[in-house]
matplotlib code that plots the C-alpha trace (Angstrom):
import matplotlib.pyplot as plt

x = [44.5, 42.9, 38.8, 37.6, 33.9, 31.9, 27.8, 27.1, 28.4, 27.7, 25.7, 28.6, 30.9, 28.3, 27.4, 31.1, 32.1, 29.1, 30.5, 34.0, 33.0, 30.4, 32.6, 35.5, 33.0, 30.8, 33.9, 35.8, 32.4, 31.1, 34.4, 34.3, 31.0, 31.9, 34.4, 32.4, 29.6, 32.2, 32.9, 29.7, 27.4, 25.0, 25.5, 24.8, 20.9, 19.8, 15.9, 15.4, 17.7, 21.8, 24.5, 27.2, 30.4, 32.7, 30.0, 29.8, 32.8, 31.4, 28.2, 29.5, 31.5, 29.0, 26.5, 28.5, 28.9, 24.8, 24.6, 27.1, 25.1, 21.9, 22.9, 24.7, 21.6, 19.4, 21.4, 23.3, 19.6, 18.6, 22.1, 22.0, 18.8, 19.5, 22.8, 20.9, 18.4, 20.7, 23.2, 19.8, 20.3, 24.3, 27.7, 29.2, 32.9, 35.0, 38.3, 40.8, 44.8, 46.1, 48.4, 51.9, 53.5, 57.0]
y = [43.0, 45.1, 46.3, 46.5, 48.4, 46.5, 48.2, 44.5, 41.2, 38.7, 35.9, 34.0, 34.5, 33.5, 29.9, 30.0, 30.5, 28.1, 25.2, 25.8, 25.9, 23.2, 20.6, 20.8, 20.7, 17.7, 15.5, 14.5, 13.5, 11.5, 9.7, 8.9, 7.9, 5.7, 4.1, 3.3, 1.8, -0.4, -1.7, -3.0, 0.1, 1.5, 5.6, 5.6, 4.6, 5.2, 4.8, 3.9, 0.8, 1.0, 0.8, -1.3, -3.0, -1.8, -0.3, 2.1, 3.2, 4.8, 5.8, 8.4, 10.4, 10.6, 11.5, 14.3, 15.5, 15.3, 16.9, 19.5, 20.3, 20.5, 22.8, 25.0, 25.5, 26.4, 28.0, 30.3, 31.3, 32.5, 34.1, 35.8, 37.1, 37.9, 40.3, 41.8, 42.8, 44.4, 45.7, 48.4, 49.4, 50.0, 48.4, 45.4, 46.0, 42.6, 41.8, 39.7, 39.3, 40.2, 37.6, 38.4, 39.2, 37.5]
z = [12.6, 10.1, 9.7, 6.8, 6.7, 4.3, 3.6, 2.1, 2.0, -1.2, -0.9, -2.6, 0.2, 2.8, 1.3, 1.0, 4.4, 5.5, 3.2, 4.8, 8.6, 8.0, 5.9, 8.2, 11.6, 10.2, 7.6, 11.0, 13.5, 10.5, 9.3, 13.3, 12.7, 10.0, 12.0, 14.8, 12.9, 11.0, 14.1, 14.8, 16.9, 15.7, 15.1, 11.3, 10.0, 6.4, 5.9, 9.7, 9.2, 10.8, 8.6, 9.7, 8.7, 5.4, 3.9, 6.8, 5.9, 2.7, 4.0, 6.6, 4.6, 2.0, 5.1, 6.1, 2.2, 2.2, 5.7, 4.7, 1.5, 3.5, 6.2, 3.7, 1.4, 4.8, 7.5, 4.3, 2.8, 6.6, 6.8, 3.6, 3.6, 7.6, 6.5, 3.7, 5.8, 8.4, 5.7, 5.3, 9.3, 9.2, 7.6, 9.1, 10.3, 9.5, 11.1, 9.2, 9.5, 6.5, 5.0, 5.1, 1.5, 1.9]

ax = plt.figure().add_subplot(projection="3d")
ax.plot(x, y, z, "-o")
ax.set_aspect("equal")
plt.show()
């Protein structure tokens, strides 16, 4: 494992990182989401009515997308302007595995 010691880290790379972890954390519950509610429950409601049946099917995905989009915006702002602040106090030290050059 290698450290790299970084004094500031790009705004573009934390929205980037938050799109990553949040698309492949919220794609899967929603497409199960989707599922379910095109089977008849009701997990998925769009302007306080459920959405059932095929069109369920299409809504959940798109529901993550939106969710995805969302939390990115909010939770990178806060983070960004969170590791700007601190990259005045000290340098962040990242770990990463290199990948291997074959």
């Amino acid at each position: 494992m290698v450290i790299v010691r970084v004094k500031k880290v790009s705004a573009g790379t934390v929205y980037k990182l938050m799109a990553i972890g949040l698309s492949v954390g919220f794609f899967p519950i929603f497409i199960i989401f989707g599922i379910m509610a095109a089977n008849g429950m009701d997990v998925l409601t769009w302007n306080e009515q459920s959405v059932t049946g095929i069109k369920a099917l299409i809504v959940g995905p798109l529901m993550g997308l939106m969710m995805t989009l969302l939390f990115t915006a909010f939770l990178g702002s806060v983070t960004a302007f969170g590791l700007w602040i601190y990259s005045f106090i000290k340098p962040l030290n990242i770990k990463y595995t290199a990948i291997s050059q074959k």
